[in-house]
PyMOL CGO cylinders between C-alpha atoms (Angstrom):
from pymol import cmd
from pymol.cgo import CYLINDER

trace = [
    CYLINDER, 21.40, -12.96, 12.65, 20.91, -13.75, 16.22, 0.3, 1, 1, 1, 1, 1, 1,
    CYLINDER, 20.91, -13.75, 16.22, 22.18, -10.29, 17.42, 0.3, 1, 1, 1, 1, 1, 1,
    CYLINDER, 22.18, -10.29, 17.42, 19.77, -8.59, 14.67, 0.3, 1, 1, 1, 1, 1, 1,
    CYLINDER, 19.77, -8.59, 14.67, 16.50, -10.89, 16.25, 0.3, 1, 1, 1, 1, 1, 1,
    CYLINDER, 16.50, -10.89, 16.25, 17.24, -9.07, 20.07, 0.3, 1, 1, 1, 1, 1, 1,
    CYLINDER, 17.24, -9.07, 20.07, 17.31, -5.68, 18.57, 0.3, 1, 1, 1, 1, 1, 1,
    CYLINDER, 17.31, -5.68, 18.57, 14.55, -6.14, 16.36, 0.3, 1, 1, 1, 1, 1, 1,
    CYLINDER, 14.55, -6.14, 16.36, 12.18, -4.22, 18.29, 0.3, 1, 1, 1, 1, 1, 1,
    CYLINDER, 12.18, -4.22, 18.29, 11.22, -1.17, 15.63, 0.3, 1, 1, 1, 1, 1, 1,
    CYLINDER, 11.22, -1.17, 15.63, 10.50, -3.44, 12.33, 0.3, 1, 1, 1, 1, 1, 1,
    CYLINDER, 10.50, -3.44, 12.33, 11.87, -1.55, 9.32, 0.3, 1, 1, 1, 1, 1, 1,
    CYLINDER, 11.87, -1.55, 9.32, 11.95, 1.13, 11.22, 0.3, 1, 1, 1, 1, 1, 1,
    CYLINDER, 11.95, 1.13, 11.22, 8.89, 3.10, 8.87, 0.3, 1, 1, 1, 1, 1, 1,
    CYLINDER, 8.89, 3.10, 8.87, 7.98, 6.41, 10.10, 0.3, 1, 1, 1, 1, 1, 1,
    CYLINDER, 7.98, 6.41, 10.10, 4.86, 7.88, 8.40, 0.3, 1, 1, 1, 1, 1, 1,
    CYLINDER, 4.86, 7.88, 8.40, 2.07, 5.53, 8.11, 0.3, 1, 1, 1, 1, 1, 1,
    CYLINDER, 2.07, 5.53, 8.11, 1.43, 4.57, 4.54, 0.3, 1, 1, 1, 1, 1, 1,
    CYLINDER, 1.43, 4.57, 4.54, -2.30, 5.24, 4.30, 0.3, 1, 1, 1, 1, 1, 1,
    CYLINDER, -2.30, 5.24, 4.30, -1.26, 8.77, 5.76, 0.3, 1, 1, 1, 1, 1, 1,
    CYLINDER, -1.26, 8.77, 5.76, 0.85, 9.50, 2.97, 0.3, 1, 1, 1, 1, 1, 1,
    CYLINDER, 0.85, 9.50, 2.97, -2.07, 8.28, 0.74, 0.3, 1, 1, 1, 1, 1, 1,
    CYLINDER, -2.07, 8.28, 0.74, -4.56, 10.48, 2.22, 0.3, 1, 1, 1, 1, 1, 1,
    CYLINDER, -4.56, 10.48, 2.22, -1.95, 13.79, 2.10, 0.3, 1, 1, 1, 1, 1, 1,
    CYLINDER, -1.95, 13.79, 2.10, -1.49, 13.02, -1.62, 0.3, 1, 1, 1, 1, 1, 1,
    CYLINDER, -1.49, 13.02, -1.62, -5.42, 13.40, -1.86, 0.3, 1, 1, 1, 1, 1, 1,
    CYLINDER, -5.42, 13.40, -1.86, -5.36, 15.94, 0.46, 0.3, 1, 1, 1, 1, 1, 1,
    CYLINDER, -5.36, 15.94, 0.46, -2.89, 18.07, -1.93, 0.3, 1, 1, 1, 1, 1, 1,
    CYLINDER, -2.89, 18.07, -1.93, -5.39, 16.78, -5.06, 0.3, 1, 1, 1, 1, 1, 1,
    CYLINDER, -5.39, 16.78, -5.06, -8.83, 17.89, -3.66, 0.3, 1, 1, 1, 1, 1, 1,
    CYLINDER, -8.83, 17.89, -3.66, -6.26, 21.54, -3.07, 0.3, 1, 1, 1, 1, 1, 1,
    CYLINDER, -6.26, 21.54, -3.07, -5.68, 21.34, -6.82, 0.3, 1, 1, 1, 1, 1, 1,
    CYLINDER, -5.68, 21.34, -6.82, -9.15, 21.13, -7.41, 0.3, 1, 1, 1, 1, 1, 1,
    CYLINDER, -9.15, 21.13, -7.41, -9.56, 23.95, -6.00, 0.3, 1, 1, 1, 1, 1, 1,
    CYLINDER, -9.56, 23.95, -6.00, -7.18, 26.11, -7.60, 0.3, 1, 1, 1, 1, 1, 1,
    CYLINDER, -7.18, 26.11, -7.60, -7.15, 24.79, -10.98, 0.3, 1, 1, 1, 1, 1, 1,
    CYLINDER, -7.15, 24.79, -10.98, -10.49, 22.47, -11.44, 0.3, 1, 1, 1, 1, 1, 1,
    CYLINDER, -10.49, 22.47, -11.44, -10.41, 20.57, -14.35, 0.3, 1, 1, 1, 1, 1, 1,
    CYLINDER, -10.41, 20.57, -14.35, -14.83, 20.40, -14.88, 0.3, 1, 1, 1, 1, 1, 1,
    CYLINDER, -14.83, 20.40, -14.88, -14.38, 16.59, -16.24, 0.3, 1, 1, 1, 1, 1, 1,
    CYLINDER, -14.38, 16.59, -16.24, -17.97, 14.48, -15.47, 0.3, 1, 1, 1, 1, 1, 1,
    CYLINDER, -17.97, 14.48, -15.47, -17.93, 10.90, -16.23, 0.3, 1, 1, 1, 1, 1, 1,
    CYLINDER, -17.93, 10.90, -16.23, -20.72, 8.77, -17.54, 0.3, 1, 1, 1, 1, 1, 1,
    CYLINDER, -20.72, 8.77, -17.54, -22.64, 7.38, -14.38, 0.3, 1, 1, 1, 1, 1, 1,
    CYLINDER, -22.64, 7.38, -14.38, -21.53, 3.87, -15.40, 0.3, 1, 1, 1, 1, 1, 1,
    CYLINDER, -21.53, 3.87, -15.40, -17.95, 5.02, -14.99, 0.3, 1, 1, 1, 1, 1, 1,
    CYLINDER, -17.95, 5.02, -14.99, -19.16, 6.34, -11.39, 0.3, 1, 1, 1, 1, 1, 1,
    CYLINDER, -19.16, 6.34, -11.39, -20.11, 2.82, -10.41, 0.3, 1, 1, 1, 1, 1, 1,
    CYLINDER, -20.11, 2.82, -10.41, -17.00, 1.19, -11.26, 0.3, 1, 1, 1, 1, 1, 1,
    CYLINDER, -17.00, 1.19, -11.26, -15.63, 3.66, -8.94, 0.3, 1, 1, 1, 1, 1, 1,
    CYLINDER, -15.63, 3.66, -8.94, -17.60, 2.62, -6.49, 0.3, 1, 1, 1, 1, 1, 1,
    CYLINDER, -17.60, 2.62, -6.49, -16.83, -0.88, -6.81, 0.3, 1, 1, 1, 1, 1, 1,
    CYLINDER, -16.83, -0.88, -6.81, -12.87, -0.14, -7.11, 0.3, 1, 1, 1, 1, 1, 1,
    CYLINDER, -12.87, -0.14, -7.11, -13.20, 1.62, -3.28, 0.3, 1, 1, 1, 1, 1, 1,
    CYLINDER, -13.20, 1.62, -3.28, -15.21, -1.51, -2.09, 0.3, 1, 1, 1, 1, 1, 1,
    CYLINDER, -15.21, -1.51, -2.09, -12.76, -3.85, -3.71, 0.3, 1, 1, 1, 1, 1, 1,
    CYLINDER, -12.76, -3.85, -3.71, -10.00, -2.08, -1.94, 0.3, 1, 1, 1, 1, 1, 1,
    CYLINDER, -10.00, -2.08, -1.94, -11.46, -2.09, 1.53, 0.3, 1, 1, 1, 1, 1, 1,
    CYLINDER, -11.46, -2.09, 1.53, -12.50, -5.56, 1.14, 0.3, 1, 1, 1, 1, 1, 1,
    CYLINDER, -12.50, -5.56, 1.14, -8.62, -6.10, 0.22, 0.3, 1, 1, 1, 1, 1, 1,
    CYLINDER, -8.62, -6.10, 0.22, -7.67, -4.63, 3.12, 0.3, 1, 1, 1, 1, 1, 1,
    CYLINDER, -7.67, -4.63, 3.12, -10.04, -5.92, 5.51, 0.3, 1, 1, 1, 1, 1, 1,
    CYLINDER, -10.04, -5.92, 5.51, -8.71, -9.64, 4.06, 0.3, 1, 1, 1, 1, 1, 1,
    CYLINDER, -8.71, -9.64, 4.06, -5.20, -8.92, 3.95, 0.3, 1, 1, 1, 1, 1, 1,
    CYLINDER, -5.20, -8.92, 3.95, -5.18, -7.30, 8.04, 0.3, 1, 1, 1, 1, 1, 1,
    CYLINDER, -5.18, -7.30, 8.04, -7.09, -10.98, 8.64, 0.3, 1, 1, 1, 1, 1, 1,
    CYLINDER, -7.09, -10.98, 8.64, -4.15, -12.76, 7.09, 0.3, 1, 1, 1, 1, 1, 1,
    CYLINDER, -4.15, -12.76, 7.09, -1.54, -11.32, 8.98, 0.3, 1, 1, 1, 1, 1, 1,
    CYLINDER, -1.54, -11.32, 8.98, -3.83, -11.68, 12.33, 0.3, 1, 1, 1, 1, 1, 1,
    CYLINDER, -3.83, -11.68, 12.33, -4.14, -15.81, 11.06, 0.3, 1, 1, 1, 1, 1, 1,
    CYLINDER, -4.14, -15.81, 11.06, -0.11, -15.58, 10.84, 0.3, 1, 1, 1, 1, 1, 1,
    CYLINDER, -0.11, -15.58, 10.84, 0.36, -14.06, 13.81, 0.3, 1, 1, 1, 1, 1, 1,
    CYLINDER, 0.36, -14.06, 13.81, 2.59, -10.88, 12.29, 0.3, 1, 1, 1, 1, 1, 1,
    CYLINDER, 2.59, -10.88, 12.29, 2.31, -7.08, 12.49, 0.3, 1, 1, 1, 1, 1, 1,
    CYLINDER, 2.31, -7.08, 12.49, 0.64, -5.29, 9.44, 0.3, 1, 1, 1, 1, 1, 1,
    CYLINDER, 0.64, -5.29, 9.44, 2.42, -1.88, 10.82, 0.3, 1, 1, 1, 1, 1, 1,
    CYLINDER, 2.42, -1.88, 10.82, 5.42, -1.76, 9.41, 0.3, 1, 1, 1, 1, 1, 1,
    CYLINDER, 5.42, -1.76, 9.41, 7.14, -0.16, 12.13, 0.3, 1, 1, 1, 1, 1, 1,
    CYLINDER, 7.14, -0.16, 12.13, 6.75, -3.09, 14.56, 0.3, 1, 1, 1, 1, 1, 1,
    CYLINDER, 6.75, -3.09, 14.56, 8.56, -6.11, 14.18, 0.3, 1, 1, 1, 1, 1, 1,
    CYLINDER, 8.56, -6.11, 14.18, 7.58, -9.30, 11.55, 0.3, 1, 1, 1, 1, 1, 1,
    CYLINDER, 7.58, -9.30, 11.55, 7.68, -12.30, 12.70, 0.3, 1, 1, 1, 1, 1, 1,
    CYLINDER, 7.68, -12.30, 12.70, 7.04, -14.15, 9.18, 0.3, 1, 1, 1, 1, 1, 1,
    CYLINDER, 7.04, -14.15, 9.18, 7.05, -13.60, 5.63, 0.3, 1, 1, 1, 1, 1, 1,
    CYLINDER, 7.05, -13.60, 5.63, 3.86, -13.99, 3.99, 0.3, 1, 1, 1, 1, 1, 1,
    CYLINDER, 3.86, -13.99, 3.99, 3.81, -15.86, 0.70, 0.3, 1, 1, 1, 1, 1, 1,
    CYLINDER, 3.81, -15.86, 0.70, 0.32, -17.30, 0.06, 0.3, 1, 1, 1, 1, 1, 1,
    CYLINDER, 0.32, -17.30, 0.06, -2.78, -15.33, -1.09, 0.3, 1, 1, 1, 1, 1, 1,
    CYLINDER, -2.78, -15.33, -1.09, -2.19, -11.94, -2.55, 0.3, 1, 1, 1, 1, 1, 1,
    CYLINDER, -2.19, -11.94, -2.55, 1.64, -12.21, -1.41, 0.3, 1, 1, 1, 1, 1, 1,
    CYLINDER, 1.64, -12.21, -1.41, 1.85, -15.07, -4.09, 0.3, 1, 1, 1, 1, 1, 1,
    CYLINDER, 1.85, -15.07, -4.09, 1.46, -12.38, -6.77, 0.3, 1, 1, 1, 1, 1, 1,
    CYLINDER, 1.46, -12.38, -6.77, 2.49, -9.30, -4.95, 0.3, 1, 1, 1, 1, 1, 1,
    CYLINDER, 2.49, -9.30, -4.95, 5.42, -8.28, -2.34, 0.3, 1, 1, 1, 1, 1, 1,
    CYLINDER, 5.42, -8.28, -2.34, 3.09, -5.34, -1.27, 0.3, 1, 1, 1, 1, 1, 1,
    CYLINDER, 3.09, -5.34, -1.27, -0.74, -6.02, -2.10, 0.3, 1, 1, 1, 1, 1, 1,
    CYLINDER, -0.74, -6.02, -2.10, -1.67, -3.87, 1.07, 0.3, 1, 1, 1, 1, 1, 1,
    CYLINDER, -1.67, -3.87, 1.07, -0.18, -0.76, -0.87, 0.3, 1, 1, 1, 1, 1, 1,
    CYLINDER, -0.18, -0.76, -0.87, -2.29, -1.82, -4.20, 0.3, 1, 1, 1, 1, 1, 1,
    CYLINDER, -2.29, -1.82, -4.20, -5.64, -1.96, -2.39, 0.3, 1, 1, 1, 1, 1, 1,
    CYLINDER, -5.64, -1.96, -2.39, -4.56, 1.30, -1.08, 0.3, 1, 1, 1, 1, 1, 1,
    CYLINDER, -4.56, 1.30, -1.08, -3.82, 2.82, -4.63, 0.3, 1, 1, 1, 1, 1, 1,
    CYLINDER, -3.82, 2.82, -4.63, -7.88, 1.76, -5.37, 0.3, 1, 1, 1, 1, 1, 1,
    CYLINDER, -7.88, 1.76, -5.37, -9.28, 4.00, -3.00, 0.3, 1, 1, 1, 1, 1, 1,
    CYLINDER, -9.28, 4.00, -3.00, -8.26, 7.41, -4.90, 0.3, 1, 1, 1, 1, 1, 1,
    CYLINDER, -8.26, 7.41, -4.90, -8.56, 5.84, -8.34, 0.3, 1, 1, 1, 1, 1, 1,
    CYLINDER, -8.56, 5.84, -8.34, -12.30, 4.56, -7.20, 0.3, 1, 1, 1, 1, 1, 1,
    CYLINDER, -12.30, 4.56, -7.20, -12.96, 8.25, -5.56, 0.3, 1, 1, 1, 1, 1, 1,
    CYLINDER, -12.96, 8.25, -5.56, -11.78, 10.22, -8.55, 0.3, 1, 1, 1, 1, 1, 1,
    CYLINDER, -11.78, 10.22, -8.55, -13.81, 7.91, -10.65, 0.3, 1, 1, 1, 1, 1, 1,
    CYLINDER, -13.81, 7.91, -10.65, -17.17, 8.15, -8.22, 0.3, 1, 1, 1, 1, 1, 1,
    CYLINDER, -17.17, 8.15, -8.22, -16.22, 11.98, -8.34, 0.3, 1, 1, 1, 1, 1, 1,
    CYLINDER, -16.22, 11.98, -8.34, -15.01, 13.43, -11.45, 0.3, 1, 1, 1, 1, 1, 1,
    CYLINDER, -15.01, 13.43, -11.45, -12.01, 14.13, -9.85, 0.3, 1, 1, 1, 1, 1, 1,
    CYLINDER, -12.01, 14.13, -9.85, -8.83, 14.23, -12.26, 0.3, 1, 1, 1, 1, 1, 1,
    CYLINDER, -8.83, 14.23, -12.26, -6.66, 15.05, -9.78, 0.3, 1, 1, 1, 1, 1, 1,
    CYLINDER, -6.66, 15.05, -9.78, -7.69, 12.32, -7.12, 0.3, 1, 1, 1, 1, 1, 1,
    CYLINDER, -7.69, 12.32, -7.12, -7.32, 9.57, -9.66, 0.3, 1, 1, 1, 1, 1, 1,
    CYLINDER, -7.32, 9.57, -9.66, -3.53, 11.52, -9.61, 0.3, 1, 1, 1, 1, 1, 1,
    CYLINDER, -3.53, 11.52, -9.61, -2.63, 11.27, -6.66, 0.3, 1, 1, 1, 1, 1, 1,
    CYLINDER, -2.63, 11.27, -6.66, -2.23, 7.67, -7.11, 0.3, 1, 1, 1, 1, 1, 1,
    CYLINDER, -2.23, 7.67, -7.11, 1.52, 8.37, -8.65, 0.3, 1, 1, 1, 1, 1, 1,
    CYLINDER, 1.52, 8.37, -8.65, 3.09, 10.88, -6.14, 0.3, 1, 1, 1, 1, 1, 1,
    CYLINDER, 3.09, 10.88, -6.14, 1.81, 8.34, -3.33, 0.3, 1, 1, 1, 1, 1, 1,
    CYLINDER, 1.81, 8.34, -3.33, 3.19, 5.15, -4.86, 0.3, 1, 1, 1, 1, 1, 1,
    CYLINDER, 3.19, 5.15, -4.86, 6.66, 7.13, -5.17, 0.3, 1, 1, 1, 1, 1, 1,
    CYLINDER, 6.66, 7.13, -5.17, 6.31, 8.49, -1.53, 0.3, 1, 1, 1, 1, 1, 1,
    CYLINDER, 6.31, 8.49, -1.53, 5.16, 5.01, -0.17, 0.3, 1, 1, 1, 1, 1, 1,
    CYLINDER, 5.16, 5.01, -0.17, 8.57, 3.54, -2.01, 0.3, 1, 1, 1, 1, 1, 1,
    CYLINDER, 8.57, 3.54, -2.01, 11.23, 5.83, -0.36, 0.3, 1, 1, 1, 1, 1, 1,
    CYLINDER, 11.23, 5.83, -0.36, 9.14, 5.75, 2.56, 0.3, 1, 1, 1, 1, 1, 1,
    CYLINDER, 9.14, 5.75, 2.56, 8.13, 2.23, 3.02, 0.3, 1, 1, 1, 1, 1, 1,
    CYLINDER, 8.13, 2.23, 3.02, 9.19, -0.11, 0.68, 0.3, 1, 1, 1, 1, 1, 1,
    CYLINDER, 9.19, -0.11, 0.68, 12.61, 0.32, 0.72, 0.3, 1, 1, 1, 1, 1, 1,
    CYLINDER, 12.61, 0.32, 0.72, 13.01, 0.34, 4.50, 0.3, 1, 1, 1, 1, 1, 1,
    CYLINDER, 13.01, 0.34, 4.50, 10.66, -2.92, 4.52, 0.3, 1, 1, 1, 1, 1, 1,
    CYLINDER, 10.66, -2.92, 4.52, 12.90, -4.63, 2.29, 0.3, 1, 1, 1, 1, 1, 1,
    CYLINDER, 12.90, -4.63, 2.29, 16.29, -3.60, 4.09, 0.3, 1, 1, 1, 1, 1, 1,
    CYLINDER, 16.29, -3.60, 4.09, 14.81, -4.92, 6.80, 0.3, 1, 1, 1, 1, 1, 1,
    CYLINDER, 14.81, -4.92, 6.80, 13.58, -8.29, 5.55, 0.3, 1, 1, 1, 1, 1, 1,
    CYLINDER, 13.58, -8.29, 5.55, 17.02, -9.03, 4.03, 0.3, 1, 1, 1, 1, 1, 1,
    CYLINDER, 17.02, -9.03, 4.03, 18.62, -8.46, 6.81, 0.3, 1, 1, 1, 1, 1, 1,
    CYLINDER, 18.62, -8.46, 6.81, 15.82, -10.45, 9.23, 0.3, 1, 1, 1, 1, 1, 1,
    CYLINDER, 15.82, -10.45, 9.23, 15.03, -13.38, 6.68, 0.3, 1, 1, 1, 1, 1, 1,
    CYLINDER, 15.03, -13.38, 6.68, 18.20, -13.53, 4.15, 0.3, 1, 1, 1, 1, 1, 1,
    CYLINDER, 18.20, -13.53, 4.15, 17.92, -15.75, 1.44, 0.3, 1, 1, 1, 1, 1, 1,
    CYLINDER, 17.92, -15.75, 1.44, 14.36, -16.62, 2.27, 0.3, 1, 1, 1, 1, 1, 1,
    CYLINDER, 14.36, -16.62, 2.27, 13.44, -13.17, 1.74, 0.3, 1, 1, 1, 1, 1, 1,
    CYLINDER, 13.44, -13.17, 1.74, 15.70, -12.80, -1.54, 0.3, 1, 1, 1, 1, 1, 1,
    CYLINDER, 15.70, -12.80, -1.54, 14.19, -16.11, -3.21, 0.3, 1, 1, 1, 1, 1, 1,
    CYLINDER, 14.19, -16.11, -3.21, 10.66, -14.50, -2.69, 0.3, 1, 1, 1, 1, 1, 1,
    CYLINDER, 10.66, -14.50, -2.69, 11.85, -11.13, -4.00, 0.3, 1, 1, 1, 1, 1, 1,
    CYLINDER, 11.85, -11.13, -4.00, 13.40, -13.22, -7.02, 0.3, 1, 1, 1, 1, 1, 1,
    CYLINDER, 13.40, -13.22, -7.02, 9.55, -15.39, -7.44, 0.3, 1, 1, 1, 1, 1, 1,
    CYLINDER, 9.55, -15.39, -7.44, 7.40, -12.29, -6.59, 0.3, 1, 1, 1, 1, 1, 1,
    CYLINDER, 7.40, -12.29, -6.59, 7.22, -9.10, -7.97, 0.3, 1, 1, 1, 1, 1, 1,
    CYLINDER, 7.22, -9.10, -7.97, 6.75, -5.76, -5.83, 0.3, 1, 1, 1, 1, 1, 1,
    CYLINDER, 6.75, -5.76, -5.83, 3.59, -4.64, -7.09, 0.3, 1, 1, 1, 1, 1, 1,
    CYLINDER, 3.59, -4.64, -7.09, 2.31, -6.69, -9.78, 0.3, 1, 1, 1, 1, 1, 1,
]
cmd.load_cgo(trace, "trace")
C-alpha cells in the first residue's frame, strides 16, 4: 500500500470527463431529433417539473463539489483522492455526482419535448460505467482496501 500512495499521482486514472460524455450523449440526441423527430409536446405542468429536475441537479452538484472542497479531496476523478466520502448523498449512493448528472437531460427533455434527450440518459450511464466507474473503483480498492469494500458492501452504486 505504501508503494501504491507514492505513485498515486493520476487518481483512477479516468480519461474523458464524465459530464463530457453526458453532454456527447445529448449531443447525438438533439442529432436524432433532427433526423427522425418524434413531435411529442408535454402538458406545461410536465415542463415545470423539468425545470425543477435541472435545478435540483445543479443544486446537487453545486453541494456535492462543496463537500469534497470541506473534505479536502478532488471531485476530478483523474487526480488523486485523498478520502472516501461516506456522509450526505455518499450515505445512499457510491456515485451521487453521476445521478445529479443523469437529471439534467431527463429535466431538458422534459422542459423540451425532447424524447430523445430524456434518452440519452441510458447510453451515458453505460458510457460513464466503463469509463468511470469501474476505473474509480479499481482504484479505491486498491488505495483504501477493506475500507473501500465495507462501503461498497453498505452502499449501493447508484441508488
Amino acid at each position: 500500500m505504501e508503494r501504491f500512495m507514492e505513485k498515486d499521482l493520476k487518481g483512477a486514472g479516468v480519461k474523458i470527463p464524465p459530464p463530457v460524455i453526458f453532454i456527447l450523449f445529448m449531443l447525438l440526441a438533439h442529432a436524432n431529433e433532427l433526423l427522425f423527430p418524434i413531435g411529442i409536446i408535454f402538458a406545461p405542468v410536465i415542463t415545470y417539473i423539468g425545470l425543477g429536475l435541472v435545478m435540483t441537479g445543479l443544486i446537487l452538484l453545486l453541494s456535492l463539489l462543496l463537500q469534497f472542497k470541506r473534505v479536502k479531496t478532488s471531485i476530478e476523478p483523474w487526480q488523486p483522492t485523498s478520502s472516501i466520502i461516506k456522509t450526505g448523498l455518499y450515505k445512499y449512493s457510491r456515485n451521487p455526482i453521476y445521478l445529479a448528472l443523469c437529471t439534467i437531460p431527463i429535466g431538458l427533455g422534459l422542459y423540451f419535448s425532447h424524447i430523445w434527450l430524456i434518452t440519452s440518459v441510458i447510453p451515458s450511464c453505460i458510457g460513464i460505467y466503463y469509463v468511470a466507474i469501474r476505473p474509480e473503483e479499481v482504484y479505491l480498492t486498491r488505495k483504501f482496501g477493506d475500507e473501500y469494500t465495507r462501503y461498497q458492501q453498505q452502499v449501493r452504486r447508484w441508488f
